[in-house]
C-alpha positions in Angstrom: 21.4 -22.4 9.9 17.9 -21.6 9.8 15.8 -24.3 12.0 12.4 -25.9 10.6 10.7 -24.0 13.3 11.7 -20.5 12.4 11.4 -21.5 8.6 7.8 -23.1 9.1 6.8 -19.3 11.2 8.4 -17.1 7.9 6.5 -18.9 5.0 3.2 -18.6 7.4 3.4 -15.4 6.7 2.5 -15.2 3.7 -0.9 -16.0 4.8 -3.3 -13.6 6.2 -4.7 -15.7 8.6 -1.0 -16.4 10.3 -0.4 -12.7 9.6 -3.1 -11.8 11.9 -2.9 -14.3 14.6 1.1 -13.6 14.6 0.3 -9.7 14.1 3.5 -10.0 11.9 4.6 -9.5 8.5 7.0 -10.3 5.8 9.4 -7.9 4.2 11.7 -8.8 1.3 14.5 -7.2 -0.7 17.3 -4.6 -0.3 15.1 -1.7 -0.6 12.0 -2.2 1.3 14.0 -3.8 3.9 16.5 -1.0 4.5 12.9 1.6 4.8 11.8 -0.8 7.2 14.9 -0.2 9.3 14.6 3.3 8.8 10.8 3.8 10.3 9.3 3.3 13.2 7.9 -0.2 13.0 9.9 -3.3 15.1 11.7 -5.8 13.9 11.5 -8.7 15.1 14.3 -10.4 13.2 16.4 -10.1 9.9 17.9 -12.7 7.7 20.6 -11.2 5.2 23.0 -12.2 3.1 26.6 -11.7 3.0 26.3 -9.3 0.0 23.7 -7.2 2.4 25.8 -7.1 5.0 28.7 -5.6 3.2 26.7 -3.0 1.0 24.3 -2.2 4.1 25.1 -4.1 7.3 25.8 -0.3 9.1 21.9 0.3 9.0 21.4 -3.0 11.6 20.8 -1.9 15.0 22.8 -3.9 17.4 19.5 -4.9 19.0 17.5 -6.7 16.4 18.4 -10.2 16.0 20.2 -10.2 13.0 21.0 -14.2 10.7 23.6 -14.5 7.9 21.8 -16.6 5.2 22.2 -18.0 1.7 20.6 -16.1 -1.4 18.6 -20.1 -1.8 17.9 -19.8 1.7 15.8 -16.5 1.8 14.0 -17.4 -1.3 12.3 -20.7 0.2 11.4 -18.3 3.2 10.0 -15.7 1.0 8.0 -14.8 -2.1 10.7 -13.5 -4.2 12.1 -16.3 -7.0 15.4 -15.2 -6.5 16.6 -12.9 -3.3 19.9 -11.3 -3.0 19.8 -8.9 0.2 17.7 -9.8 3.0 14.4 -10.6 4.6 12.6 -9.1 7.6 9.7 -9.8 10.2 8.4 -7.0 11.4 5.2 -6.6 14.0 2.0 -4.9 12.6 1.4 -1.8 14.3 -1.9 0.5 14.4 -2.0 3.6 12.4 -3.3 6.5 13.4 -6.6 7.1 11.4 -7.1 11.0 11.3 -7.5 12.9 8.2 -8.5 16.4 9.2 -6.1 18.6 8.0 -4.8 16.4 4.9 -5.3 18.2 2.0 -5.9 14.9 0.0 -6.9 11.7 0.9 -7.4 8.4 -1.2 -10.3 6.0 -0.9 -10.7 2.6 -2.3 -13.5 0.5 -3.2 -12.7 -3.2 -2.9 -9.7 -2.7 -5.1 -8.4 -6.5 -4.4 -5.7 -7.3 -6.5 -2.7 -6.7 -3.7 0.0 -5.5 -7.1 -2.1 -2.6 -7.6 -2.5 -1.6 -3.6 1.2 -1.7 -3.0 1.4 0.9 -5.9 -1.5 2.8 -5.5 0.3 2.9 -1.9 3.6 4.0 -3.7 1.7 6.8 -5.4 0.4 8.3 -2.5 3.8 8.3 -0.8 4.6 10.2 -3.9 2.2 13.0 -3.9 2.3 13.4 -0.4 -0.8 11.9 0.1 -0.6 9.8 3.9 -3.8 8.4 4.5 -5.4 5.9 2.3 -9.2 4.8 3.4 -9.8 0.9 2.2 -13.4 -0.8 1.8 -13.0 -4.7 4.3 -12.9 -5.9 0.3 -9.5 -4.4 -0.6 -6.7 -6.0 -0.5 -4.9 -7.1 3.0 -2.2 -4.2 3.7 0.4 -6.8 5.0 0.2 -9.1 2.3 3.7 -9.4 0.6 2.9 -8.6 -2.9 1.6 -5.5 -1.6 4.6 -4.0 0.7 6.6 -5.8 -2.4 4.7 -3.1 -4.6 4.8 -0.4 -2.2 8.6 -0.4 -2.6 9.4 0.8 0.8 6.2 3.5 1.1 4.0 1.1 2.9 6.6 2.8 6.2 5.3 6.7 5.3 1.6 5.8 4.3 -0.9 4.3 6.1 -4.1 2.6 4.8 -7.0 2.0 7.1 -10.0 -0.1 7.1 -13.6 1.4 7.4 -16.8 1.4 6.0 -16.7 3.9 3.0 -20.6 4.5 2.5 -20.6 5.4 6.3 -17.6 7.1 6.8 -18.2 9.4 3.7 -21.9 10.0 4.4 -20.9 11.6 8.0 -17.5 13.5 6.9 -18.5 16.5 6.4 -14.7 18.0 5.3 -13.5 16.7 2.0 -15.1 16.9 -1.4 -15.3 13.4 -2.5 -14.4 13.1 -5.7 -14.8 10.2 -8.0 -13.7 8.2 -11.1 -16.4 7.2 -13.8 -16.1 6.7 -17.1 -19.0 9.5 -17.7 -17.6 11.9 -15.1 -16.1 15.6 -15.8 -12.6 16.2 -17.8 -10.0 16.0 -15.5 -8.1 18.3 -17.3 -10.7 21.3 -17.1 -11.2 20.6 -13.0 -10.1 23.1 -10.1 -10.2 20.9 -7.3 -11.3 22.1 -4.1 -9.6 20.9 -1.1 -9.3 19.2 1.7 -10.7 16.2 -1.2 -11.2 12.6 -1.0 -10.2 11.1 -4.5 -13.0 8.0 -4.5 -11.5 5.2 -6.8 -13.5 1.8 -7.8 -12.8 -2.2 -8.0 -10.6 -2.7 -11.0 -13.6 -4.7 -13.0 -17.1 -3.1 -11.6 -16.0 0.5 -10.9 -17.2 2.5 -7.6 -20.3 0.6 -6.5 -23.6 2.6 -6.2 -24.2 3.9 -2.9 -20.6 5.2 -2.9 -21.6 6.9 -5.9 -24.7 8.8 -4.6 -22.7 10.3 -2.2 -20.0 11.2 -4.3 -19.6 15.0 -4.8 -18.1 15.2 -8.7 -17.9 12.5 -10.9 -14.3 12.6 -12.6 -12.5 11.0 -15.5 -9.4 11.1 -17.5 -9.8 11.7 -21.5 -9.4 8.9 -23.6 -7.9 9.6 -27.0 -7.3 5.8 -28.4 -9.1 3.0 -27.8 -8.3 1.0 -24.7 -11.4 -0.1 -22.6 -10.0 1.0 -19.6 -7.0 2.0 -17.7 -5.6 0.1 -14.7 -6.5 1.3 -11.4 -3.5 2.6 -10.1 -2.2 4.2 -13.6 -5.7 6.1 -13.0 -5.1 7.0 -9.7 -1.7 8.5 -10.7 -3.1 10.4 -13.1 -5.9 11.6 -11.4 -3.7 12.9 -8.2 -1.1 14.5 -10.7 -4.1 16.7 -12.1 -6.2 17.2 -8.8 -2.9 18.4 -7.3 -0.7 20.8 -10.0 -3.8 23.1 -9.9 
């Protein structure tokens, strides 16, 4: 049985202001649970069903404090409508910031809508890409929806905090490229590397002193008649043709 005390801690969680006071974070689900116990980050304690424990209860160190639950019982803790598997709180951990030597690294301006971080973080895992840089206006890393999103990459990618406009004005490593609606055809681009892929707010783009010190304007074809295309669907796209070449 869970107490009110524990349960009060979990759902505070899902704030960022308990988040950071706590320096802990929620994790929810088979999958992004089971990476969590996997990396390097601690646990600070798991609540799992019965079904979790018989399909996965072998990847539970002995040492982490480990609750049975009901499926009810983990979704009032968490965010998910309907959990079958388990929950997690884990401590936050510092990352490493470093990209000399990455070959690509994503930046993004104030993109705040947490969905899209979590799978612009998926993305990156994908193409190998470890290092995302992050305006103070994007979205919180440990908010649920994005490790939700991240479907177990937020453990292989880290995404840290900075000043863009000054951190890109003094790096003198990377070619920073960015995406405009009036910049180059992907499609005919050789990229030169070590690159910074520069991607904007999901409504007002990259703002304009990021884009004076942008390198190359870039931007995907459009051959119908959508508007626009959702940040991270660019992103993919964009990394997919920076990289083949």
């Amino acid at each position: 049985m869970i107490s009110k005390q524990e349960a009060k801690f979990v759902k505070s969680l899902k704030l960022k202001k308990y988040r950071r006071k706590a320096e802990s974070f929620l994790v929810e689900g088979a999958k992004n649970v089971l990476e969590l116990l996997g990396s390097d980050y601690q646990i600070q304690s798991i609540y799992v069903t019965r079904k979790f424990m018989d399909e996965y209860g072998g990847a539970i160190s002995g040492h982490i404090a480990c609750q049975l639950c009901t499926e009810q019982e983990l979704a009032d803790l968490g965010t998910f409508q309907t959990n079958e598997y388990a929950l997690a709180i884990a401590s936050m951990k510092m990352k490493k910031f470093e990209i000399d030597g990455e070959k690509l690294v994503i930046a993004l301006d104030e993109v705040s809508d947490p969905g899209n971080l979590g799978t612009i973080i998926r993305i990156a895992d994908w193409y190998g890409v470890t290092n995302i840089l992050a305006s103070h206006g994007t979205a919180d890393f440990y908010n649920p929806k994005v490790i939700n999103a991240s479907m177990g990459s937020f453990t292989r990618v880290g995404v840290h905090y900075i000043s863009l406009e000054e951190f890109i004005e003094y790096q003198d490593t990377h070619q920073v490229y960015g995406a405009f609606l009036e910049g180059e055809n992907i499609h005919n681009i050789e990229a030169d590397f070590p690159a910074i892929l520069l991607m904007g707010n999901e409504s007002q783009g990259i703002n304009s002193r990021l884009e004076k010190l942008t390198d190359r304007k870039i931007t995907i074809p459009r051959f119908g008649n959508a508007e626009s295309l959702n940040v991270a669907v660019s992103t993919a796209i964009l990394c997919d043709n920076l990289l083949r070449h």
